[in-house]
FIDO-853193 format. One record per atom (N, C-alpha, C): z, y, x. Coordinates in pm, whole numbers, plus 50000, padded with zeros to 5 digits. Atoms other than C-alpha are relative to their C-alpha. Layout:
% residues N
ZYX
...
//
This chain:
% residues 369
498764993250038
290768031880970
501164990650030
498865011749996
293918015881079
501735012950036
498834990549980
297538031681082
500994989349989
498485015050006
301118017681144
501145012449938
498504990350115
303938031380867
501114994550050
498675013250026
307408024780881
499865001449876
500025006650115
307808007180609
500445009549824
499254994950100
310018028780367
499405020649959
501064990550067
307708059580419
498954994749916
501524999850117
304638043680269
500644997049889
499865002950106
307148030080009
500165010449878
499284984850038
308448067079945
498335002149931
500935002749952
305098073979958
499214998049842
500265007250103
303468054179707
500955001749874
499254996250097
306398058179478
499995012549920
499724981550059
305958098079455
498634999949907
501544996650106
301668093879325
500004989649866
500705011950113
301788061079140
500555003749868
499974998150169
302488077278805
498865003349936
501674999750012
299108090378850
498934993650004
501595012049908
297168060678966
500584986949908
499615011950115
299028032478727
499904992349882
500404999250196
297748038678352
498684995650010
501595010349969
293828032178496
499694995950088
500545003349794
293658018378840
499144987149983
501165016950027
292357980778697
499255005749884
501354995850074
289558004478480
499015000750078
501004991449932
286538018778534
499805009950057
499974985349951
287198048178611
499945001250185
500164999349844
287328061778975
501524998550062
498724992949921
291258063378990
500414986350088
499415007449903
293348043979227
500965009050110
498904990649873
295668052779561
499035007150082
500914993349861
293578079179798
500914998650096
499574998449860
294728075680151
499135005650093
501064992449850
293468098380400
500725003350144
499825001449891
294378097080738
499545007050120
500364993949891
294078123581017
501265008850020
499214990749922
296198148081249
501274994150001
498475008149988
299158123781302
500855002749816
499785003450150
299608125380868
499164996049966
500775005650100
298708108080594
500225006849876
500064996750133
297788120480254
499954992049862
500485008350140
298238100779931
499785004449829
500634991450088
296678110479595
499604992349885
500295006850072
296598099179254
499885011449914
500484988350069
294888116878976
499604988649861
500535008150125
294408102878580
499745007349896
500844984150082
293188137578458
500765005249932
499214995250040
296208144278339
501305006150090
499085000049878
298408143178620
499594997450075
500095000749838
297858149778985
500815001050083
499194998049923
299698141079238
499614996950142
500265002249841
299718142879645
501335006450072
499205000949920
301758140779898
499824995150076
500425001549868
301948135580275
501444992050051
498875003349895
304268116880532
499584996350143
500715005049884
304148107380906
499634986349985
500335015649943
302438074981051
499985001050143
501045004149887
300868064381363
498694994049999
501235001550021
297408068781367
499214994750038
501015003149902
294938046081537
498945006349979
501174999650016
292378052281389
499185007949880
499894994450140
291468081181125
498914995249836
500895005750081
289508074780802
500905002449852
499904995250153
289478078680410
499924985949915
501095010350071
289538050880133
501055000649837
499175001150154
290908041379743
500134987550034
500055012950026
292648012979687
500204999549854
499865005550166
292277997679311
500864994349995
499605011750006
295007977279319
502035002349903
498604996250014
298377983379089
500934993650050
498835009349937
300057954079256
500205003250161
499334996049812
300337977279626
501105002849998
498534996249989
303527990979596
500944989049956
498945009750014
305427961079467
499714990350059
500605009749885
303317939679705
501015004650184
498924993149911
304947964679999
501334998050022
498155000250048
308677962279863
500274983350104
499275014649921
308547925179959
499634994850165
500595005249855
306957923980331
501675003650035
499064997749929
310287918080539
499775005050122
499904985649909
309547949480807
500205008849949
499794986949972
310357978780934
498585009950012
500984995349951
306667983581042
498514996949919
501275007750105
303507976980845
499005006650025
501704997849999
299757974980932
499135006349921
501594996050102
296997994480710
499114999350112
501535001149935
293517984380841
499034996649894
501225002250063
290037988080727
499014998850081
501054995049897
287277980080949
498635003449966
500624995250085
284267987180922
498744987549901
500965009150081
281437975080691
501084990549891
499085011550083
284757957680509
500085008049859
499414995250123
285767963780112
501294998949984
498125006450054
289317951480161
500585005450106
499004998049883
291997967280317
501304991749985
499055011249965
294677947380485
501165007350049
498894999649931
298067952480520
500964989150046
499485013449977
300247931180748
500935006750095
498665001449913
303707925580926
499994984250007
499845015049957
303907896681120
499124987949977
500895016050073
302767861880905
499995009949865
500314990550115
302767887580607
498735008149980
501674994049996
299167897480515
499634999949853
500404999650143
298077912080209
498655005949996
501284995650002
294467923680086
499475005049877
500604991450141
292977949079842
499085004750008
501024996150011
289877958579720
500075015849988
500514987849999
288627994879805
498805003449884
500774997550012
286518017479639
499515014650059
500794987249917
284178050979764
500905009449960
498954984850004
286398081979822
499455010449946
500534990050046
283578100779731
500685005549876
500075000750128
283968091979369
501515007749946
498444996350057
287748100279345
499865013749984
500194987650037
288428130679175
501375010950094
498974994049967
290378148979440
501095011749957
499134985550039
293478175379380
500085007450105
500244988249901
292998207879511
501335009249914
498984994550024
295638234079476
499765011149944
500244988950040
295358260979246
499975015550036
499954985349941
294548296779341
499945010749940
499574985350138
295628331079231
500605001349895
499405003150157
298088317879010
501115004050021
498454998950048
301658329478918
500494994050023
498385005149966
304768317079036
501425004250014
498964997049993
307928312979053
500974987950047
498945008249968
310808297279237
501534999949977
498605006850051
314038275279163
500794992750098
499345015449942
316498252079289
499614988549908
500375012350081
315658220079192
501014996249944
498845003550118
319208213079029
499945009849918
500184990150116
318498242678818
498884993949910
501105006850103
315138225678705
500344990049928
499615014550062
316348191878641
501275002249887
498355001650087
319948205478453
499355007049880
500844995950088
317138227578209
499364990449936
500595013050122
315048197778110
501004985149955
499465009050024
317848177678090
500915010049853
498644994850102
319798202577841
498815004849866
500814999350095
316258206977618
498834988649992
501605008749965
313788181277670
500134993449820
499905011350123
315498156677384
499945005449893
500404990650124
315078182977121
498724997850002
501105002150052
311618178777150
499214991349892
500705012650062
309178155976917
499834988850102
500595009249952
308098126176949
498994993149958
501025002650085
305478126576692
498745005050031
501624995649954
301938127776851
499185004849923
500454990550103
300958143776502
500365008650004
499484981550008
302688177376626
499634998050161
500565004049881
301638175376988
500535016250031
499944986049943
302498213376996
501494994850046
498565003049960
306308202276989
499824987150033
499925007549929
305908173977177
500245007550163
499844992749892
306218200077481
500995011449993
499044992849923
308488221177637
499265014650013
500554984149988
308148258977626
500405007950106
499644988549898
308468282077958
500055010649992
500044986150007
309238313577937
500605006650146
499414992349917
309048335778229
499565012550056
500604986149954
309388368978349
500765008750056
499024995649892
311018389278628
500874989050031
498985012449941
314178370078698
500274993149888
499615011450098
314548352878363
499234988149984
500805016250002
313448318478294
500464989749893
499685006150124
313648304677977
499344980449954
500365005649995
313048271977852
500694994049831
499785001050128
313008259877475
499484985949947
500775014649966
312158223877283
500444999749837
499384998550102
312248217876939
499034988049947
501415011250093
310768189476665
500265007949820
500174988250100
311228219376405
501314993249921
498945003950118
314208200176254
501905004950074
499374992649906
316268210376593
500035008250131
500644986749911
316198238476830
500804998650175
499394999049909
317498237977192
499515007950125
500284988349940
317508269877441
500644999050152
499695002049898
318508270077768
499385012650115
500514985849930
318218303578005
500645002050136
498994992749918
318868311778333
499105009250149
500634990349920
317968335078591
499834997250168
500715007249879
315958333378896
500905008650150
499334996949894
317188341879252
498925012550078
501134989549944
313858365879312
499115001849880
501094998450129
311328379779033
499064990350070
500565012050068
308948355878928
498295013250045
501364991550057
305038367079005
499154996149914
500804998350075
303558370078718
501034998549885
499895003950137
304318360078328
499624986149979
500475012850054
304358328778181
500674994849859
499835005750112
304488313677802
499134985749991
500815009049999
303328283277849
500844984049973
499735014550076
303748245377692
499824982450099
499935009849922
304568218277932
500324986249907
499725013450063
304748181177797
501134994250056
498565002149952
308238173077763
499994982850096
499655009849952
307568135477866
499394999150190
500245000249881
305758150178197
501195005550074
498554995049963
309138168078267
500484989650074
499165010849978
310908133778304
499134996250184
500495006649835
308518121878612
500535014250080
499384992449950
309038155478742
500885005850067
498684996249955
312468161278769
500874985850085
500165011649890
312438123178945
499725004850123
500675002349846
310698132779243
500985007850053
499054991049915
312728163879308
500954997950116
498825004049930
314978163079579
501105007349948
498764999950065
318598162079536
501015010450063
499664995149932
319718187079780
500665013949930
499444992850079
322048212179689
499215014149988
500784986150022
319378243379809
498644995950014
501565004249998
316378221979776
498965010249863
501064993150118
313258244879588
499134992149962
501085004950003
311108240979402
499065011249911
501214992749990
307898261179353
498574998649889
500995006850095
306278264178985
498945008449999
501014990649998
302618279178971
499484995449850
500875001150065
300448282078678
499035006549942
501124998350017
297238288578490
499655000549881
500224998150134
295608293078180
499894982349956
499665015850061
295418252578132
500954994150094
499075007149888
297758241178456
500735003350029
498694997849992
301288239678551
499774987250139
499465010449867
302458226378928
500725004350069
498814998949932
305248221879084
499924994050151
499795005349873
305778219879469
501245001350062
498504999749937
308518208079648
499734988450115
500065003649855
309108194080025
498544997750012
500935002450002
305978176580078
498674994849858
501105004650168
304258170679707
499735011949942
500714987150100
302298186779461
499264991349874
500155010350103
302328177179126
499835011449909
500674989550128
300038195978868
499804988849889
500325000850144
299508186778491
499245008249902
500944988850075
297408201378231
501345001649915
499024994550090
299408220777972
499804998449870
500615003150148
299308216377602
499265010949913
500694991950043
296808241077434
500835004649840
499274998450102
298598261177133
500805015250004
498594989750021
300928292277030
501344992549939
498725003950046
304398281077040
500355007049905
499704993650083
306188295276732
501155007350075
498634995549889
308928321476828
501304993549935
498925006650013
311808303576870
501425004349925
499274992750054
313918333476836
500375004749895
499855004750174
313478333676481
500724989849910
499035008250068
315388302676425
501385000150055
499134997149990
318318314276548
500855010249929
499604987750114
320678326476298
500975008150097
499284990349925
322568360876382
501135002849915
499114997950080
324708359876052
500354988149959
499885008750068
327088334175972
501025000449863
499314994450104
329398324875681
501374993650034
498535008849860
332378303475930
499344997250109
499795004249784
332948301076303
500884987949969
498855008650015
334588267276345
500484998850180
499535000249871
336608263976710
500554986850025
499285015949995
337118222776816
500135000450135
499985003049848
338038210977125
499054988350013
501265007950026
335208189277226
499874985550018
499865016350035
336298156177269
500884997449941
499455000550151
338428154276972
498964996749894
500844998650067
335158162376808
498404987850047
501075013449973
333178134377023
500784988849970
498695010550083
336068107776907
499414995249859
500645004150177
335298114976567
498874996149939
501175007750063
332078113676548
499134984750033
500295010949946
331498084976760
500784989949916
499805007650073
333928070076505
499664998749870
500745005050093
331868073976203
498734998849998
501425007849967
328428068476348
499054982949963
500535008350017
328128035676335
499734994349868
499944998350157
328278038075921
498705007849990
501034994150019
325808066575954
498534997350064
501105007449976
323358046276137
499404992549930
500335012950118
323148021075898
499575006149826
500544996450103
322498043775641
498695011549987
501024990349997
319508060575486
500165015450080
499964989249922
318528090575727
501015007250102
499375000049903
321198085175944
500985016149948
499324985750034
323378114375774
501594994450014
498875002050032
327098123275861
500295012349940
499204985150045
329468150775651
500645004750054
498704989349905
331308174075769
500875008649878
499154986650122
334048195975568
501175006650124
499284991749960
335188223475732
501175009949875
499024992750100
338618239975570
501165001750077
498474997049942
341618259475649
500054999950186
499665005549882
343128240576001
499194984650011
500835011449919
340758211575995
498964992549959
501205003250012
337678193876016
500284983449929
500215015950030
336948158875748
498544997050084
501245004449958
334258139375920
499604991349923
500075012750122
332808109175665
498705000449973
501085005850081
330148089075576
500514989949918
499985012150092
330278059075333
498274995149901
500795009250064
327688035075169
500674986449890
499635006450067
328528011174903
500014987150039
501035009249952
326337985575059
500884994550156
499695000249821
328077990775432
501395002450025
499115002050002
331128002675408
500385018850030
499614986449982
333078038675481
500824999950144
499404990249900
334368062375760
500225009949995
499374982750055
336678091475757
501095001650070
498784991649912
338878111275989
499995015050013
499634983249946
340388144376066
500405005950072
499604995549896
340568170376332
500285011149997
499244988850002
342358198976381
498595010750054
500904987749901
339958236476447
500455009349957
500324984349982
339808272276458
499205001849925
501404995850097
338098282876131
500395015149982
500234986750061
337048316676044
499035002349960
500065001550078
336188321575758
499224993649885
500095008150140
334458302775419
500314982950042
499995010250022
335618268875354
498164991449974
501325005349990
332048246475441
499944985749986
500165015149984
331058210975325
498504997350018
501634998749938
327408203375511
499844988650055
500275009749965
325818173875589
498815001050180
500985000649887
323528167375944
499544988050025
500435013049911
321628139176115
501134998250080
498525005449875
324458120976291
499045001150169
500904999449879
321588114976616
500085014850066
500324985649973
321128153576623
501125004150042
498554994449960
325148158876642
500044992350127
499865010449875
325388129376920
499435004950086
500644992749871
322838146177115
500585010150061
499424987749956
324308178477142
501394997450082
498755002349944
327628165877229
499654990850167
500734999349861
326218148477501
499655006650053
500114992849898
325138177577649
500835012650066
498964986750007
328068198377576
501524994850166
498985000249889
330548207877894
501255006949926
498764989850038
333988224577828
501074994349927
498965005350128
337378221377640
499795001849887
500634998950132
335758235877336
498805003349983
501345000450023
332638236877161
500215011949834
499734990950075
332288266876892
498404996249878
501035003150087
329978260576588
500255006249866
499964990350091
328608288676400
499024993649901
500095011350092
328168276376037
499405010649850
500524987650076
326088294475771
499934987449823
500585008150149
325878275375347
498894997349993
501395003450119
323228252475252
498665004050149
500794992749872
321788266975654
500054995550119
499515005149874
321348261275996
501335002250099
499235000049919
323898256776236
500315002450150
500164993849860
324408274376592
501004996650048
499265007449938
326028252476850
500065006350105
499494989649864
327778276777141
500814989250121
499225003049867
329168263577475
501055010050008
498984991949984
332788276977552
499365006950139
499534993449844
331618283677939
498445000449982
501684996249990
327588287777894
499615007249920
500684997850100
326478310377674
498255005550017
501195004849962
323108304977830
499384990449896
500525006550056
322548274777615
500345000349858
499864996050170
322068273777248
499324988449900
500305012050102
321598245676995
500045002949817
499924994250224
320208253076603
499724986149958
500105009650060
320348223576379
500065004049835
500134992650141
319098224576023
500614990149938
499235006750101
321368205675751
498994993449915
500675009350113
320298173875535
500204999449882
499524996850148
320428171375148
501024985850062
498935012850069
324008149475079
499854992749926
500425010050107
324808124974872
501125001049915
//
């Protein structure tokens, strides 16, 4: 087996599987980098039974052939050869493959291709296609609502919802809710309710390309979810479970609308945060009244914070406490001159976008002090 890369494909390359091949490659197990080599491409393939990934690029082929390398130190071994051009060879009867540029020569132990658990591509499954800035601006506007408590493993994932042209996507750690909806450019074949792992999202929406009409192509299965785009294919198992309906924690009756402009309202709270960090459960207040919003925490121990901003209330005068983290988040994801926050006693709270009303944020209130 011998092939000549330029350099910055195999790095590409290597960069797109090794999330798959990284966690056990110095085990026992069978995983490692697959390289397979025929028809003027190469195939690379990492699999850790949780995540599969493959993907192809050109070379120049001398010589075709199959092998694993064990080795997590290839790709940052690669980075430093100073070429453009770089050797893979295996000959035969050898265990070590060699890569080399120039006086640059490196060497890794193989193992049998048999053994590797190849990825094959699912069949007869449901799909549906996106732009990939539509995928990535969805798990970026719900992901962080999720858990992070491997004792709820159901909300540790991401919920899909899809069907005809809608495409939903939901995330919650039951203490906050975040919704996010938008519609597809062609019906969708099939149905899907299904529970993706929010932290597989993150590699995910990495690989994507960045292109303004780049797709991407989700299929799935009664346990599998995969996404293809240019040359990759990256499946995951899904998390086993009935999501709860979401739509249930969204209140439809409140008891005040408050209307802020939204960085007025990131000002403030960014100026009593650092009080509500420092204190038990990270809680700030809020008092909504009349023409304007008090913001305030205090500790005896730490010290106090308190300012006021002008809003748009209609109607009951509201004093309600929240996780300061939970408000910070949201505002981070909020676009627009105002941010509208429907406000129920002693209840959750429904966080509106002035220019999306696609996305939707419920947050449940902490006991005060």
């Amino acid at each position: 087996m011998k092939i000549i890369f330029k350099k910055q494909d195999l790095i590409n390359s290597l960069e797109t599987v090794q999330r798959a091949a990284q966690s056990k490659v110095t085990s026992n197990t069978n995983n490692g980098f697959f390289i397979a080599a025929k028809d003027n491409k190469v195939e690379f393939q990492a699999n850790d039974y949780i995540v599969g990934i493959k993907t192809y690029c050109n070379a120049q082929i001398e010589e075709e052939g199959i092998t694993v390398i064990a080795a997590p130190q290839l790709l940052s071994t690669i980075r430093m050869i100073p070429s453009e051009e770089i050797t893979m060879e295996i000959k035969k009867n050898e265990t070590l493959v060699t890569f080399k540029a120039g006086q640059y020569i490196a060497k890794f132990p193989t193992r049998l291709h048999d053994d590797f658990p190849e990825i094959l591509n699912m069949q007869n499954t449901s799909k549906a296609i996106l732009k990939c800035k539509d995928l990535v601006e969805m798990t970026n506007l719900v992901q962080y609502a999720a858990a992070n408590d491997k004792q709820k493993p159901l909300f540790t994932g991401i919920l899909f919802e899809i069907k005809d042209k809608k495409f939903i996507m939901a995330a919650t750690n039951t203490h906050r809710l975040a919704v996010k909806e938008i519609e597809l450019e062609e019906n969708a074949n099939g149905e899907a309710r299904i529970i993706v792992p929010a932290a597989i999202m993150t590699d995910v929406i990495k690989l994507l390309p960045e292109g303004e009409d780049e797709k991407v192509e989700i299929t799935w299965a009664k346990n599998h979810v995969a996404f293809t785009f240019n040359n990759t294919y990256f499946i995951t198992s899904l998390i086993n479970g009935e999501y709860p309906d979401y739509k249930r924690v969204i209140p439809s009756h409140f008891d005040a609308k408050a209307e802020l402009y939204l960085n007025e309202f990131i000002d403030a709270v960014r100026f009593v945060s650092p009080i509500s960090r420092d204190v038990n459960y990270q809680t700030i207040n809020f008092f909504f009244s009349n023409d304007k919003l008090e913001i305030y925490e205090e500790d005896p121990d730490i010290g106090k914070s308190d300012t006021t901003i002008p809003l748009k209330l209609e109607g009951e005068n509201i004093e309600i406490t929240f996780n300061c983290t939970y408000i910070e988040d949201i505002l981070k994801h909020s676009k627009g001159e105002k941010i509208i926050l429907n406000l129920i006693k002693n209840g959750p709270m429904l966080v509106e976008q002035e220019s999306d009303k696609t996305y939707k944020y419920v947050v449940t209130p902490m006991r005060g002090r």
